[in-house]
C-alpha positions in Angstrom: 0.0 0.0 0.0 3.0 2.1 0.8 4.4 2.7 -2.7 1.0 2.7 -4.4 0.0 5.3 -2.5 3.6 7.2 -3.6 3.3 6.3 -6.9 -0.5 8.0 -7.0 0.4 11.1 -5.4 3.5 11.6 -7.8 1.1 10.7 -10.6 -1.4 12.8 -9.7 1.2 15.7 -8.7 2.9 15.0 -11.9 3.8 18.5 -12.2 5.1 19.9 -9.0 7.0 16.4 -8.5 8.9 17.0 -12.2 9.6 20.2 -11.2 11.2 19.3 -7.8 13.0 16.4 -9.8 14.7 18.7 -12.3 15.7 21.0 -9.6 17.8 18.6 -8.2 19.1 17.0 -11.6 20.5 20.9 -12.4 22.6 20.4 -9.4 23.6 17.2 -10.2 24.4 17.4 -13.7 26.4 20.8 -12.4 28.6 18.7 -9.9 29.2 16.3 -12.7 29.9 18.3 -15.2 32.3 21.0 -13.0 33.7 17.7 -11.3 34.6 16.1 -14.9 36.2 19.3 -15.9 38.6 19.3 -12.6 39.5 16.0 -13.3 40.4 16.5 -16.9 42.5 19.5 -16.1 44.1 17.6 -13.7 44.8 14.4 -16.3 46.1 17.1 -18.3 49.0 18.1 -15.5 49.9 14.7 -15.2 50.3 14.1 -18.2 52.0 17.3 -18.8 54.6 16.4 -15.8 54.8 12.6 -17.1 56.1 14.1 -20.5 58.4 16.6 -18.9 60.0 14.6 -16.0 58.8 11.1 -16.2 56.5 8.8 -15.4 56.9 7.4 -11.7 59.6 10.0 -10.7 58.5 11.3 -7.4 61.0 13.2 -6.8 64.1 15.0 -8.9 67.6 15.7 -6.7 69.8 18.7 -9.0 72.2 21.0 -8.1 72.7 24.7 -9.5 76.5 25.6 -10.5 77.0 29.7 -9.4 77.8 31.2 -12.8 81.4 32.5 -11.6 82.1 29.1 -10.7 82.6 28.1 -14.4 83.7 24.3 -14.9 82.5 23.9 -18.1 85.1 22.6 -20.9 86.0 25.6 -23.2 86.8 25.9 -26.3 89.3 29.0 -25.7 90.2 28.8 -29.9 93.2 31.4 -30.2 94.3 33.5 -33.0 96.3 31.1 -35.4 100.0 31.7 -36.2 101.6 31.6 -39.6 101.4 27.6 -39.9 98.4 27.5 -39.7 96.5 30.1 -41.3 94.3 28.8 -44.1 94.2 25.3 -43.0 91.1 23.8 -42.0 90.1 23.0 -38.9 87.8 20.8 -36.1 87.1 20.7 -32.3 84.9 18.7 -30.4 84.1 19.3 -26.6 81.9 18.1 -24.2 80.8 19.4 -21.5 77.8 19.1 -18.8 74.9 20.7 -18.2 75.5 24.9 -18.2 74.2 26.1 -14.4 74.2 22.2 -13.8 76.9 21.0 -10.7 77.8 17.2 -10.4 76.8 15.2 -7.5 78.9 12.5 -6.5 77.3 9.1 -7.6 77.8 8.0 -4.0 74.9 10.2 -2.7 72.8 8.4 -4.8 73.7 5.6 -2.9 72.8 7.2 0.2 69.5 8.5 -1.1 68.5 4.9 -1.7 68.6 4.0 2.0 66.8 6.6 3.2 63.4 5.6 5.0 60.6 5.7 2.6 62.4 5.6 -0.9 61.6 3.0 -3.0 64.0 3.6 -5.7 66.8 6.0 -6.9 69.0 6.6 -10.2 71.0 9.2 -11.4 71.8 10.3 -14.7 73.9 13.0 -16.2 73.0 16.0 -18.7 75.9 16.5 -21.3 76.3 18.5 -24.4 78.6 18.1 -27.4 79.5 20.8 -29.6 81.4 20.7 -33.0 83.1 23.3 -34.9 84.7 23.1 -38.1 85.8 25.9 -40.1 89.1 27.4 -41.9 91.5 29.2 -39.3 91.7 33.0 -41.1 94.2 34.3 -42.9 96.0 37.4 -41.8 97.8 39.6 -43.8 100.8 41.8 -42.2 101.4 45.6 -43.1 103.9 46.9 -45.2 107.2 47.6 -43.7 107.1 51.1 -41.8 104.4 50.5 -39.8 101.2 51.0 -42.2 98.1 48.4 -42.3 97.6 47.5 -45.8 93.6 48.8 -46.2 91.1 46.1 -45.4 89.8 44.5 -48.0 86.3 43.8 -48.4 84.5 40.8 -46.1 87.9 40.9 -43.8 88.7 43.1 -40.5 91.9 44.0 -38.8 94.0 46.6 -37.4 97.2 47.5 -36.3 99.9 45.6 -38.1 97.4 43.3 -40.2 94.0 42.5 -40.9 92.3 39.1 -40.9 90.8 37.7 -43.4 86.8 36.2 -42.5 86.3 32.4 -42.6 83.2 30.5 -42.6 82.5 28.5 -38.9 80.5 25.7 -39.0 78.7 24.7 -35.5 76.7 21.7 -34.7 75.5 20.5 -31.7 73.8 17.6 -29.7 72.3 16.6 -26.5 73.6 13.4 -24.6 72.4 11.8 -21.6 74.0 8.7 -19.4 71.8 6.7 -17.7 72.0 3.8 -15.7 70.8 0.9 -17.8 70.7 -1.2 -14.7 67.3 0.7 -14.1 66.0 2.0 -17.6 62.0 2.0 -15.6 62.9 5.4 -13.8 64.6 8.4 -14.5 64.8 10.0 -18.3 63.6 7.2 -20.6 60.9 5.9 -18.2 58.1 7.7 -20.5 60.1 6.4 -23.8 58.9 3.8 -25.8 61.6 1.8 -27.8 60.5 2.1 -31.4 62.7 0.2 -33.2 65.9 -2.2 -31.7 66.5 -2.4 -27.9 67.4 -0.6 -25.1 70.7 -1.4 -23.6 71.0 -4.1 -21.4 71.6 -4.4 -17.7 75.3 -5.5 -18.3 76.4 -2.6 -20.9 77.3 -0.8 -17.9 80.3 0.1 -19.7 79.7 -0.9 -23.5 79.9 1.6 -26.3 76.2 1.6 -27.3 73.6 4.4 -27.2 69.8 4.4 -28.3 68.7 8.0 -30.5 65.5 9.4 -30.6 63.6 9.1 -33.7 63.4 12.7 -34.5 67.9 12.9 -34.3 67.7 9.5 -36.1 66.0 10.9 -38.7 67.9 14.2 -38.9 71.0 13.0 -39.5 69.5 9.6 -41.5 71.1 7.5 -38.4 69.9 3.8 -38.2 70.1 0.7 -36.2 73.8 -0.7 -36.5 75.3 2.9 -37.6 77.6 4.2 -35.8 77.8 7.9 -33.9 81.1 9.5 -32.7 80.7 11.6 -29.5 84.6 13.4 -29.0 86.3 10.3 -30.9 84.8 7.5 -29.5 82.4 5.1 -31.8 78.8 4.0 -30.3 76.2 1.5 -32.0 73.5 2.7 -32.4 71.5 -0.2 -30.7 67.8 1.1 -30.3 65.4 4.2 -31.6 63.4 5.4 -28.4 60.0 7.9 -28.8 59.8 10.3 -25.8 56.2 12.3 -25.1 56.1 15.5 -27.3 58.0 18.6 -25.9 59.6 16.3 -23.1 63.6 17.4 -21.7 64.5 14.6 -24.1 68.4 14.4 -25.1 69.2 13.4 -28.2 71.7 10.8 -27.7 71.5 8.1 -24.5 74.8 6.4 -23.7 75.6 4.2 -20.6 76.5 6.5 -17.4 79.8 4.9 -17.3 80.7 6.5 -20.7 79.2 9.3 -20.0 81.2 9.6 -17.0 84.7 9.1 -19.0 83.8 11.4 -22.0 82.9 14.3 -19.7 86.3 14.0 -17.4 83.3 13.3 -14.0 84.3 10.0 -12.8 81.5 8.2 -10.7 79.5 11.5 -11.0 75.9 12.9 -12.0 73.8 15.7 -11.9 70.5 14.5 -12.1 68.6 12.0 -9.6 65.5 10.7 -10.0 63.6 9.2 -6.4 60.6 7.2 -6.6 59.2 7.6 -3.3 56.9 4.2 -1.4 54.2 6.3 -1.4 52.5 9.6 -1.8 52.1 10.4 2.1 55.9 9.4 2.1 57.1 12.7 -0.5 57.4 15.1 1.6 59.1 13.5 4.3 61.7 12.1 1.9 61.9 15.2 0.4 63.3 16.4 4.0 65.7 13.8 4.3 67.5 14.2 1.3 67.9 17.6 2.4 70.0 16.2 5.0 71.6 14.5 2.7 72.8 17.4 0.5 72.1 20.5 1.8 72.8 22.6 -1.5 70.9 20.5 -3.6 67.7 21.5 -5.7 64.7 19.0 -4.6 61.8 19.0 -6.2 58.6 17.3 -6.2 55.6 17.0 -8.5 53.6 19.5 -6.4 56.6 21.6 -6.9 56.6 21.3 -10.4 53.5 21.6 -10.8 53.6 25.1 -9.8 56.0 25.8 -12.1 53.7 25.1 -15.2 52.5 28.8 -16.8 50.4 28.7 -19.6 46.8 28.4 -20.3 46.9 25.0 -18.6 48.0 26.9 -15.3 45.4 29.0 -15.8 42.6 26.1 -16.1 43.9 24.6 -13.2 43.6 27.6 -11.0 39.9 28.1 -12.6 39.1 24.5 -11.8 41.0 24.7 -8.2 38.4 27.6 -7.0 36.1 28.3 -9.1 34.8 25.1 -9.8 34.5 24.1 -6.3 32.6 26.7 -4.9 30.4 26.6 -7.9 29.7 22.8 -7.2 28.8 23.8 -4.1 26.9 26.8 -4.5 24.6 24.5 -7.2 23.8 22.1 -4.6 22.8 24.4 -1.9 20.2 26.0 -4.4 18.8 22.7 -5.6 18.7 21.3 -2.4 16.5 24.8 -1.4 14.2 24.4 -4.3 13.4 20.9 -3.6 12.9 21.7 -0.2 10.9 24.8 -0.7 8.7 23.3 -3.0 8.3 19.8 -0.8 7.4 22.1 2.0 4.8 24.2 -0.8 3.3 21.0 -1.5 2.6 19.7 2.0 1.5 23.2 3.0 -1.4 22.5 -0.5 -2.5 18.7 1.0 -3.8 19.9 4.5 -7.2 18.7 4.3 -5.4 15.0 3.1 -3.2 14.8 5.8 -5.4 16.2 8.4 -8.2 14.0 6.9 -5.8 10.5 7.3 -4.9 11.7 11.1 -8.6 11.7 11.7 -8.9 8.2 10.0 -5.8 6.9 12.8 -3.1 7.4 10.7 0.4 8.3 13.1 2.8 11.1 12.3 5.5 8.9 12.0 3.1 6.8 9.1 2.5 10.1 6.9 6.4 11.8 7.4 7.4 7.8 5.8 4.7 8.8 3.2 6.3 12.1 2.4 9.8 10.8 2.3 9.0 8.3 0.0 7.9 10.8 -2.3 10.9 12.7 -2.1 13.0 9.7 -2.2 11.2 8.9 -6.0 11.6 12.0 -6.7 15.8 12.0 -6.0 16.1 9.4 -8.3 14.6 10.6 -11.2 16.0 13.9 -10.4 19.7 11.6 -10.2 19.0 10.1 -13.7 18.4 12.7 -15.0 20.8 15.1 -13.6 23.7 12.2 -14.6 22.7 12.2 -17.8 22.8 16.4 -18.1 26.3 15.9 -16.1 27.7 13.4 -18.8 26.6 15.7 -22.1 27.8 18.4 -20.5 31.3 16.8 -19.9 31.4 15.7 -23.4 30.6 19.1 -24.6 33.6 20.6 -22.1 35.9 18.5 -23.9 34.3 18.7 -27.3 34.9 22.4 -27.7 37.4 23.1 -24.9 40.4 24.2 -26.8 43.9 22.6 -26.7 45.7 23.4 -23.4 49.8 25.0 -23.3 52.0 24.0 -20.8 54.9 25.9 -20.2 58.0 24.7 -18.3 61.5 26.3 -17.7 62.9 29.5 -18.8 65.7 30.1 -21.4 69.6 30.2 -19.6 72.4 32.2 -21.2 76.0 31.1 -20.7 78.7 33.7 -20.5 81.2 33.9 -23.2 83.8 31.0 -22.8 86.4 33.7 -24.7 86.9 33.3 -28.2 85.1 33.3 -31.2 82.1 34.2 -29.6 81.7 30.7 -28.2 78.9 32.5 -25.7 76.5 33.1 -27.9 76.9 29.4 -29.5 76.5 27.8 -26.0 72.9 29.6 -25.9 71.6 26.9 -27.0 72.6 24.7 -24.2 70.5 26.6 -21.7 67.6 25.5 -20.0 65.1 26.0 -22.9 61.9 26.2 -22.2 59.6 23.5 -22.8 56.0 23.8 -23.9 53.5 20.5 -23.9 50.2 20.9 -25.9 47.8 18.9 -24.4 44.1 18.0 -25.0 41.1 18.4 -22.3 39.5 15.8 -21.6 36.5 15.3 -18.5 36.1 11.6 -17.4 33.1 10.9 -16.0 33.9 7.9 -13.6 31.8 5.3 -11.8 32.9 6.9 -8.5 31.2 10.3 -9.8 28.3 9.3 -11.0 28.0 7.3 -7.5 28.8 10.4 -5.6 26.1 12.6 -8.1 23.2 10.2 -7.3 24.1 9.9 -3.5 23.6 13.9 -3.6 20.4 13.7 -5.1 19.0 11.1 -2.5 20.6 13.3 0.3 18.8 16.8 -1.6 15.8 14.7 -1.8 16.0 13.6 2.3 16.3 16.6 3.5 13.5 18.2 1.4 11.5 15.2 2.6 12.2 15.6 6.2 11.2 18.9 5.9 7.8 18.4 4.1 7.3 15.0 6.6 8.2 17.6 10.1 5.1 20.2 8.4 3.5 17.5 8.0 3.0 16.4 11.4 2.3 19.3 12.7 -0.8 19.2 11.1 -4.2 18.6 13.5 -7.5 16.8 12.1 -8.9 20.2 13.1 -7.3 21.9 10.3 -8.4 19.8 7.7 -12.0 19.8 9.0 -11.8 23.7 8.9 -11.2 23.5 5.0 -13.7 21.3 4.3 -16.5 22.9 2.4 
């Protein structure tokens, strides 16, 4: 009898109870939908981070080289005497990551017994420069002391003048890693396209996996060979790293790394995976312990060094959305109330008429919560569904998100040639990620969006049930005609 009699009412208040239903699926399908957005935006960092710094790296360990403190290998190219003027030239030399100071590899060591890390690696940044050219020519002045004129496209003055030379300057990235552990640090979000990935035992071997893009640049294969300052590598594998990731160009083992860049047992770059998330910030503490000077930094903390439009969703989603999820559930939740409570106030003479024929308070506050209850679910289907098409429409004709990481370093001069201004481009560039929104709509949400209706729809039935039983047979008699 008890949902017959619900099902009547609704029926026969099909009106007012839609209307009560679709004020609760507005708030619903608002929580879904602003919910759906967060969560996209926040897919979007983690992806942008994953790209950038790599997937299951918790924490990176780095340490910033003061610019007067040099250490970098210069080139320091002097004028050329008279043997060797005319005569072609080439120079290779590597050196480490500008603004980049090595860590002894026996920190790393220490990092990896540190209560709550799970796993540790290092790595080290290098770059390798070329540059060929013909040493200039210069021609002394005629005896008594005058420069012959300069002739055109050459400079001097004083005793001679020097003739200008065409430089060529090329340039790659190279990274060492430890191959013993290839599943963190900088090719943990690369996928081996072609050939393998060195094996746990090339600690030491002259083999080095390229990215596709440098592969194909310079027409490189598996089986060719690449010389970084004289020494040969195979080229064993092709790895694919996430668009606009810190990628090198060039991965050799850390050993060699080590040996070409004169840093024995050295890095500058560590990479912690951490047990857990509660666990980050407390290893983040203890490494400072460790090292002191070091640069730690966590996802949170890069995080907050994204710019971009992507920052700027995620800032929009972080307040905005949240207040607006709950400022849309407080309204529906005061309509559905306000018009249970309209609706009671309209059936006086049918409550008041069923207390005079014995029915209890507590019978006819169940009656009115059943009602509401019907009506929350309807109002939760409904509002789910709204939630959904909206979330597809957010990431319909959202456009594509920037992610900007990192500014652009300049390196002083190195003397010479104007070596500086060359070594520009092995700054820390910045790196932009484009990524596309997206606004999941999980099982867990949807869960959570029809548990807020039911509540919405409690509390506007507990409100219509308490005016409800305040109601005396008396009343109802009184509007009888």
């Amino acid at each position: 009898m008890f949902f017959t009699y619900v099902f009547r009412e609704l029926r026969r208040r099909h009106r007012q109870a839609l209307l009560t239903s679709l004020g609760l699926a507005v708030g619903v399908a608002l929580v879904v939908a602003v919910t759906a957005y967060a969560g996209g935006v926040a897919d979007a960092q983690d992806e942008v981070l994953q790209s950038l710094y790599g997937v299951g790296t918790d924490i990176t360990v780095s340490q910033q080289r003061k610019m007067e403190e040099g250490g970098e290998r210069r080139f320091g190219m002097q004028p050329p005497d008279e043997s060797q003027q005319g005569k072609d030239f080439e120079r290779t030399v590597v050196m480490t990551n500008p603004g980049q100071d090595t860590i002894a590899g026996a920190k790393v060591g220490e990092i990896a017994q540190l209560e709550g890390v799970n796993a540790v690696t290092g790595s080290l940044g290098m770059s390798v420069m070329t540059v060929k050219g013909t040493y200039p020519e210069i021609r002394e002045g005629a005896s008594g002391g005058a420069a012959q004129p300069p002739e055109e496209g050459s400079s001097g003055s004083g005793q001679g003048e020097m003739r200008a030379a065409p430089i060529d300057v090329s340039s790659f990235s190279v990274t060492g890693v430890d191959v013993a552990d290839l599943e963190l640090g900088p090719l943990s979000a690369g996928e081996i396209t072609s050939g393998r990935p060195p094996e746990s035992t090339e600690t030491d071997a002259k083999v080095a996996l390229v990215t596709g893009a440098y592969s194909k640049q310079n027409d490189l294969g598996l089986g060719d060979t690449l010389t970084v300052d004289g020494v040969e590598f195979e080229i064993v594998g092709v790895v694919t790293l996430p668009s606009g990731s810190t990628s090198s160009d060039v991965y050799i083992p850390l050993a060699r790394a080590q040996q070409l860049s004169d840093t024995e047992a050295e890095v500058n770059q560590i990479y912690v995976q951490a047990d857990s998330a509660d666990a980050i910030a407390a290893v983040k503490a203890e490494i400072k312990t460790v090292l002191p000077k070091a640069t730690v930094t966590t996802s949170e903390d890069l995080a907050d060094q994204v710019s971009g439009s992507l920052s700027s969703a995620s800032g929009l989603a972080d307040t905005l959305s949240k207040w607006l999820a709950v400022a849309a559930l407080i309204a529906s939740f005061a309509v559905a109330s306000l018009l249970t409570v309209s609706a009671v106030s309209r059936r006086v003479r049918e409550f008041g008429t069923l207390k005079a024929l014995g029915w209890r308070s507590r019978r006819i506050v169940g009656q009115v919560l059943g009602e509401s209850v019907v009506q929350g679910l309807i109002g939760a289907v409904v509002g789910v569904g709204l939630g959904i098409l909206g979330a597809r429409l957010i990431a319909a004709f959202s456009p594509a998100l920037e992610a900007t990481v990192g500014e652009a370093a300049r390196v002083p001069d190195g003397g010479g040639m104007g070596m500086g201004r060359v070594a520009e481009a092995f700054g820390a560039a910045a790196q932009t990620v484009s990524v596309e929104l997206t606004a999941p709509v999980s099982l867990q949400l949807v869960g959570i969006a029809v548990a807020l209706a039911l509540a919405g729809a409690l509390i506007a039935g507990a409100l219509g049930g308490w005016r409800a039983s305040r109601l005396r047979p008396a009343d109802a008699l009184r509007r009888v005609d």
